[in-house]
C-alpha positions as CSV (number, residue, x, y, z in Angstrom):
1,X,-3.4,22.4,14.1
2,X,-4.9,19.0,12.8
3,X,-4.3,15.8,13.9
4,X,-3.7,13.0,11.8
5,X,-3.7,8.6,13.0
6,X,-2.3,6.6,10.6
7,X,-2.5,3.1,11.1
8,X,0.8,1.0,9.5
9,X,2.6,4.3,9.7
10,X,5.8,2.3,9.3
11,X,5.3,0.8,6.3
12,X,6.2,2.5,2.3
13,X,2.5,4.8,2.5
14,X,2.6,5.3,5.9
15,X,5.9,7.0,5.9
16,X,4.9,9.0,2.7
17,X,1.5,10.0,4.2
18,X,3.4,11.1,7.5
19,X,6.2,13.0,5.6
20,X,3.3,14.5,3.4
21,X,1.0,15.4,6.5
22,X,3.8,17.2,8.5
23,X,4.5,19.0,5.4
24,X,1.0,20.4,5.3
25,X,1.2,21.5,9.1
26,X,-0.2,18.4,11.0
27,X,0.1,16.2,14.2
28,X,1.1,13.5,12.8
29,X,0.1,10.5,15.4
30,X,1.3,7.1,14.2
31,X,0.2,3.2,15.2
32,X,3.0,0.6,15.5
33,X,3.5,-2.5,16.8
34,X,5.3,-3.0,20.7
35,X,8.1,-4.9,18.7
36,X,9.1,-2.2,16.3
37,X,9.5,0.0,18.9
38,X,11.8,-2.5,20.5
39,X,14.2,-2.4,17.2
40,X,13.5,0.9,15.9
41,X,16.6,1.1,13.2
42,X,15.3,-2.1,11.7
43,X,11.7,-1.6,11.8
44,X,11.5,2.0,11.5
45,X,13.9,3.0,9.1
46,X,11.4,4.3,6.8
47,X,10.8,7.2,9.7
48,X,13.7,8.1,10.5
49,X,13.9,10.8,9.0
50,X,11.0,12.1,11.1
51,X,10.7,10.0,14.0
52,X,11.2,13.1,15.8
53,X,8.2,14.8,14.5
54,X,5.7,12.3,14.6
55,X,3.7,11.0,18.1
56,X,4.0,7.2,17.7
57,X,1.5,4.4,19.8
58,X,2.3,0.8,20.3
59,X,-0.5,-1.2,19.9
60,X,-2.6,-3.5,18.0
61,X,-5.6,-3.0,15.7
62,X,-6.6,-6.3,16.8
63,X,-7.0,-4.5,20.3
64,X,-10.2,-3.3,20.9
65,X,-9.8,-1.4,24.1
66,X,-6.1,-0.4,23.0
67,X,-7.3,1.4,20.4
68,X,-10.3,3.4,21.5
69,X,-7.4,4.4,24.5
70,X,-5.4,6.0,21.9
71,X,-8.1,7.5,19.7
72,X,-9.9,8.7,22.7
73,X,-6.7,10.3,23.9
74,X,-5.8,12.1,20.4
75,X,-9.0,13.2,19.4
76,X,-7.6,13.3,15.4
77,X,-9.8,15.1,13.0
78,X,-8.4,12.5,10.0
79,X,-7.7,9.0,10.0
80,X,-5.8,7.1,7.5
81,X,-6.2,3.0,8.2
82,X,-3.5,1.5,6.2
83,X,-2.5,-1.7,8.5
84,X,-3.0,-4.7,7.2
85,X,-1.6,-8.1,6.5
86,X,-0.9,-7.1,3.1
87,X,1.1,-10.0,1.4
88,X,-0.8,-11.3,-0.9
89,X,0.7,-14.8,-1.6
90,X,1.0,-15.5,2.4
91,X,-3.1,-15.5,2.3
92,X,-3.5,-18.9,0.9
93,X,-1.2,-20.3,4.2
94,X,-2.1,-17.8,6.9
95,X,-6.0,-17.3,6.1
96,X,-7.5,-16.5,9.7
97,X,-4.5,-14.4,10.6
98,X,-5.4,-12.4,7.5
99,X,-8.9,-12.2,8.4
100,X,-8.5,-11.3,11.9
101,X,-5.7,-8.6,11.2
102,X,-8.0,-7.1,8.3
103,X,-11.7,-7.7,9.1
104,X,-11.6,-7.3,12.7
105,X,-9.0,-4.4,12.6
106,X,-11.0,-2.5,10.2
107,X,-14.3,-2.6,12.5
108,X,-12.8,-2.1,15.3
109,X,-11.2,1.4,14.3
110,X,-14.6,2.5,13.0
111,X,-16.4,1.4,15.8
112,X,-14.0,3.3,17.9
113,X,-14.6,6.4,15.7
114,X,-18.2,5.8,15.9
115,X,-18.3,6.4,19.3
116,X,-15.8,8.4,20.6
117,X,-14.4,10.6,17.5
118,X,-18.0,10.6,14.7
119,X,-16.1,13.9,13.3
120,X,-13.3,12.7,12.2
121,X,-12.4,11.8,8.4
122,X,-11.5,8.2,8.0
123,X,-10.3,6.4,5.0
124,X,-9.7,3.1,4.1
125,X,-7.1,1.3,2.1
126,X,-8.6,-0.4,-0.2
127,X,-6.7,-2.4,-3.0
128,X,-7.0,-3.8,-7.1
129,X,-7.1,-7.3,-5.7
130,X,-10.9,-6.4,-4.5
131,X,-11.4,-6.6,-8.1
132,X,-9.5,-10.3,-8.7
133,X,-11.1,-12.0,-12.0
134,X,-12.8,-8.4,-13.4
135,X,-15.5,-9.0,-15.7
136,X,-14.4,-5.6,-17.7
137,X,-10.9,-3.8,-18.1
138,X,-9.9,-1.3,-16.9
139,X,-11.6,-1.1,-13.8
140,X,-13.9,1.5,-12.4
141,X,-15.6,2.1,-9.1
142,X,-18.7,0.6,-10.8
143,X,-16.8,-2.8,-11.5
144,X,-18.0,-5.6,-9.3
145,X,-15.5,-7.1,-6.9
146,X,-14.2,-10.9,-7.7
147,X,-11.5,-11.6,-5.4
148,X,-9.3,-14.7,-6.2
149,X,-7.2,-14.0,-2.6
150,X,-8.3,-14.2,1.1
151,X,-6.6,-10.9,0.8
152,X,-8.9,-9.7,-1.6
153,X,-11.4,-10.9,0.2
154,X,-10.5,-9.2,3.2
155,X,-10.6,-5.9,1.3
156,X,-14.1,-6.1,-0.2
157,X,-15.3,-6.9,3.5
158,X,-13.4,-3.8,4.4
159,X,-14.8,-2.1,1.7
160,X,-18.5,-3.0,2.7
161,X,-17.8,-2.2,6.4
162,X,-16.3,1.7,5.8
163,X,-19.5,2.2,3.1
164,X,-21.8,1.3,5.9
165,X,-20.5,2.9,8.4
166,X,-20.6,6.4,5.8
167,X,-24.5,5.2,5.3
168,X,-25.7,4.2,8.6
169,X,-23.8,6.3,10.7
170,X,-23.5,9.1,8.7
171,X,-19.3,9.0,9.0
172,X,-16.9,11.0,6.4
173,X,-15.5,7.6,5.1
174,X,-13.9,6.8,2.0
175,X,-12.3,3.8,0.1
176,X,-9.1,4.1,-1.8
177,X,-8.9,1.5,-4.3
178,X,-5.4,1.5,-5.1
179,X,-3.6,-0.1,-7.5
180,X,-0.1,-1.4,-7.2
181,X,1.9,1.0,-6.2
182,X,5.9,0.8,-5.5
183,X,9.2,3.0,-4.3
184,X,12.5,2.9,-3.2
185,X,10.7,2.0,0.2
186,X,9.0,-1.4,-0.6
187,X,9.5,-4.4,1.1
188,X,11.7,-6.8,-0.6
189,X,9.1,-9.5,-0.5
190,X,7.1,-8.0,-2.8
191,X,7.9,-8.9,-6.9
192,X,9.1,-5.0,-7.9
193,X,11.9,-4.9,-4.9
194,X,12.8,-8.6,-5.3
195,X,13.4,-7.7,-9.3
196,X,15.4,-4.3,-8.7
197,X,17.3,-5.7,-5.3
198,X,18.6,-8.8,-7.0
199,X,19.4,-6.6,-10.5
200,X,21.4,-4.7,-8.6
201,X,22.8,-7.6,-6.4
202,X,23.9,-9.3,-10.1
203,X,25.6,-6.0,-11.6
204,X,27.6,-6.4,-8.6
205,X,28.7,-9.6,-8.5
206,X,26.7,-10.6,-5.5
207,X,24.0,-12.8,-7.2
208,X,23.9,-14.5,-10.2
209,X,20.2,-15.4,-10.8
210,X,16.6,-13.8,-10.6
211,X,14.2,-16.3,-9.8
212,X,10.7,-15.7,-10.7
213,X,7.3,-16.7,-11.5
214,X,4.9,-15.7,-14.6
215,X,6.5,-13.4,-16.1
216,X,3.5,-12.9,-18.4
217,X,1.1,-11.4,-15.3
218,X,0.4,-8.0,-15.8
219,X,-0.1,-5.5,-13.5
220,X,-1.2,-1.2,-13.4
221,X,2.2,-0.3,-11.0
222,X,2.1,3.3,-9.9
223,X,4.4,5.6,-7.4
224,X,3.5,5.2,-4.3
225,X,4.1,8.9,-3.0
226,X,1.9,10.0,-5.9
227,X,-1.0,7.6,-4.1
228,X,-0.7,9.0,-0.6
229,X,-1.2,12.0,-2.0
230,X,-4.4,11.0,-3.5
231,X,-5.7,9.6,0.2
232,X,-5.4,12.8,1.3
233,X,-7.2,14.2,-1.4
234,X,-10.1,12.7,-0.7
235,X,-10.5,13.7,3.1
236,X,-10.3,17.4,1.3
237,X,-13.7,17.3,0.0
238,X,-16.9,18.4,0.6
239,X,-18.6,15.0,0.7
240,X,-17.2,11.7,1.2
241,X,-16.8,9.0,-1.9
242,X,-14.9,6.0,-2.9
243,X,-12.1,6.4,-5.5
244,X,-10.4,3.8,-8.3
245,X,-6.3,5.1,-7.7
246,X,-4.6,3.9,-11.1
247,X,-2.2,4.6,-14.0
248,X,-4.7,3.1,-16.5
249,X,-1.5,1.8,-18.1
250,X,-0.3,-1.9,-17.1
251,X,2.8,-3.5,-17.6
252,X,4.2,-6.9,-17.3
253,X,6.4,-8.8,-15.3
254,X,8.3,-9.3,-18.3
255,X,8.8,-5.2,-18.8
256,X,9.6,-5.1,-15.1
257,X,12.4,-7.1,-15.4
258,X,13.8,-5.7,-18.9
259,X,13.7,-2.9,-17.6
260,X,15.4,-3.1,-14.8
261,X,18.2,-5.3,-16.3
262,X,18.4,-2.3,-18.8
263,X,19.2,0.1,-16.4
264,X,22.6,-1.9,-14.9
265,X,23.2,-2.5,-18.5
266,X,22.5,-6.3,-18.7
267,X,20.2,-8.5,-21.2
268,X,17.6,-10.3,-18.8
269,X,17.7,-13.6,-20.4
270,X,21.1,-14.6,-19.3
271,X,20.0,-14.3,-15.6
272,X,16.2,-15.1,-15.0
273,X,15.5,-18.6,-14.0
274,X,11.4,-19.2,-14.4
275,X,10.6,-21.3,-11.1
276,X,7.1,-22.8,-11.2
277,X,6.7,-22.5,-7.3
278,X,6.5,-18.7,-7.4
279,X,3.1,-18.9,-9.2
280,X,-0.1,-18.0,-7.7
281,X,-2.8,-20.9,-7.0
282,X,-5.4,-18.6,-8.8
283,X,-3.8,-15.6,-11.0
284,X,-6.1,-12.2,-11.2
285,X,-7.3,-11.6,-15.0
286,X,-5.7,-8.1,-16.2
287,X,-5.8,-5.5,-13.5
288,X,-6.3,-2.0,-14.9
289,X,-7.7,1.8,-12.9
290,X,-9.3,3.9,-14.8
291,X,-9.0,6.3,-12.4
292,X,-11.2,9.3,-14.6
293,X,-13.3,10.1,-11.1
294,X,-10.2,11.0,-9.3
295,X,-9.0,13.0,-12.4
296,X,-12.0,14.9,-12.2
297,X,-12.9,15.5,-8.7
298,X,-9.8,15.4,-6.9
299,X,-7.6,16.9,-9.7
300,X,-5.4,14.1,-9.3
301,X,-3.0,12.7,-11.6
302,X,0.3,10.3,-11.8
303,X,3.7,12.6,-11.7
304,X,6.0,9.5,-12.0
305,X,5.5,7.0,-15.1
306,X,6.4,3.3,-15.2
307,X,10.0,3.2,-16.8
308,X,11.1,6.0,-14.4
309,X,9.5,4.2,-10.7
310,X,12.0,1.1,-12.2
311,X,14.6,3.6,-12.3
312,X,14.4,5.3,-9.1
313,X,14.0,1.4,-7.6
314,X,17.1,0.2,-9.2
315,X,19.2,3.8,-9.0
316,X,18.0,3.1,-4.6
317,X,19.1,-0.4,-4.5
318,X,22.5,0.3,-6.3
319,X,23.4,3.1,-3.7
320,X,22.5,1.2,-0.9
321,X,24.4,-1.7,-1.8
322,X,27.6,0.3,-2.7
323,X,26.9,2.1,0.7
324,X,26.8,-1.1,2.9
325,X,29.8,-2.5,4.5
326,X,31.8,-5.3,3.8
């Protein structure tokens, strides 16, 4: 049987990738923070489903010697490393908490494979905001990387750090540049679940205003189940490579919002509020994949377009409100 890490198992692709490993016959061996444990229905109700099938750590990836314990201990033959502070309007405020949570925690899980586990398959999450103010649209894995967020940032240095250690160590690493991708299990501080949870929270009579920033800024929003699927691709092959994850089809905040309202029946206009403190210091230009390499070599494709990921969002939020008491 193989074993699987992820890293930020709790989070929306770390439950999909778990849900998706254990379907294909893994040991699925997850890192979490001490305090989730502590408050599992809050923190881990992604999991629960399968918190009895997977092996969960507490730890940190800030923690060197915590982490070559645990990988030392499971021996996995893949790893996925998708912790990371991953907010990207917070980086402007919390800038060394960012780097330290995403440089340091991405070298010190490849160090630790390095030297204690060299044959295992590691991948790293990379993002579209490595990409920032792109020279060209859409973008390739031959575009070069202009980050306008420490976040960004933090994700080219990652980046740089999992190709080198594929060069110079010879380790079966791959990047995942992945473009936005969203589901019924995103966080609500991100722009997609803050649009469907307060849509919903109107058509109810709970709310009676969506407050928002450019609604003009466009990004390539994908399914995020669809994109796990795609990391694990890419530990299937025969040689290690880097791979652009995208629609190729973007979509503006504007579109997110219409339709949204559209699908409780309401016209937009009569509840959006445009509040200038919700926009970015430095807005990305036009963030597009063309993900054609993935298309070819890993034979992967999008199974869920844009109007239906807004539906599923808003058709989730809707049953969970009517389901929660009082």
């Amino acid at each position: 049987m193989k074993k699987a890490f992820i890293t930020g198992i709790s989070g929306q692709d770390g439950s999909y990738l778990a849900e998706l490993l254990i379907e294909q016959g893994y040991e699925v061996h997850g890192l979490v923070m001490r305090v989730e444990l502590e408050d599992p229905d809050r923190s881990l109700w992604r999991l629960s489903s399968i918190l009895d099938k997977v092996i969960l750590h507490a730890s940190s990836i800030e923690s060197y010697p915590s982490l070559f314990r645990i990988i030392q201990q499971v021996q996995p033959d893949e790893c996925y490393h998708l912790a990371a502070a991953s907010f990207v309007s917070y980086s402007f405020d919390e800038e060394f908490a960012i780097f330290n949570a995403n440089v340091n925690g991405t070298h010190h899980i490849l160090s630790v494979i390095k030297e204690i586990a060299p044959g295992c398959r590691f991948y790293f999450a990379g993002s579209s905001e490595m990409f920032g103010k792109a020279e060209t649209s859409p973008q390739n894995e031959s575009t070069p990387f202009h980050p306008r967020s420490v976040y960004g940032i933090t994700k080219v240095t990652g980046f740089h750090l999992c190709r080198n250690y594929r060069e110079s160590y010879n380790l079966f690493a791959c990047n995942g540049i992945m473009y936005n991708h969203e589901s019924e299990r995103r966080g609500f501080e991100y722009v997609t679940r803050k649009v469907t949870s307060t849509v919903t929270k109107i058509k109810l009579g709970l709310a009676n205003e969506l407050r928002l920033g450019n609604l003009d800024a466009k990004r390539d929003w994908g399914y995020a189940p669809d994109y796990v699927r795609a990391m694990w691709l890419m530990l299937q092959q025969s040689k290690p490579d880097d791979y652009v994850i995208a629609t190729g089809s973007p979509h503006s905040v504007r579109e997110l919002v219409a339709a949204a309202f559209n699908e409780v029946g309401l016209d937009w206009e009569k509840y959006v509020v445009v509040d200038p403190k919700f926009y970015r210091p430095a807005e990305t230009t036009v963030l597009t994949g063309d993900a054609s390499k993935a298309h070819q070599i890993l034979n992967w494709s999008p199974t869920v377009d844009f109007a239906q990921l807004v539906s599923r969002m808003v058709q989730a939020d809707l049953h969970r409100l009517e389901c929660t008491p009082g």
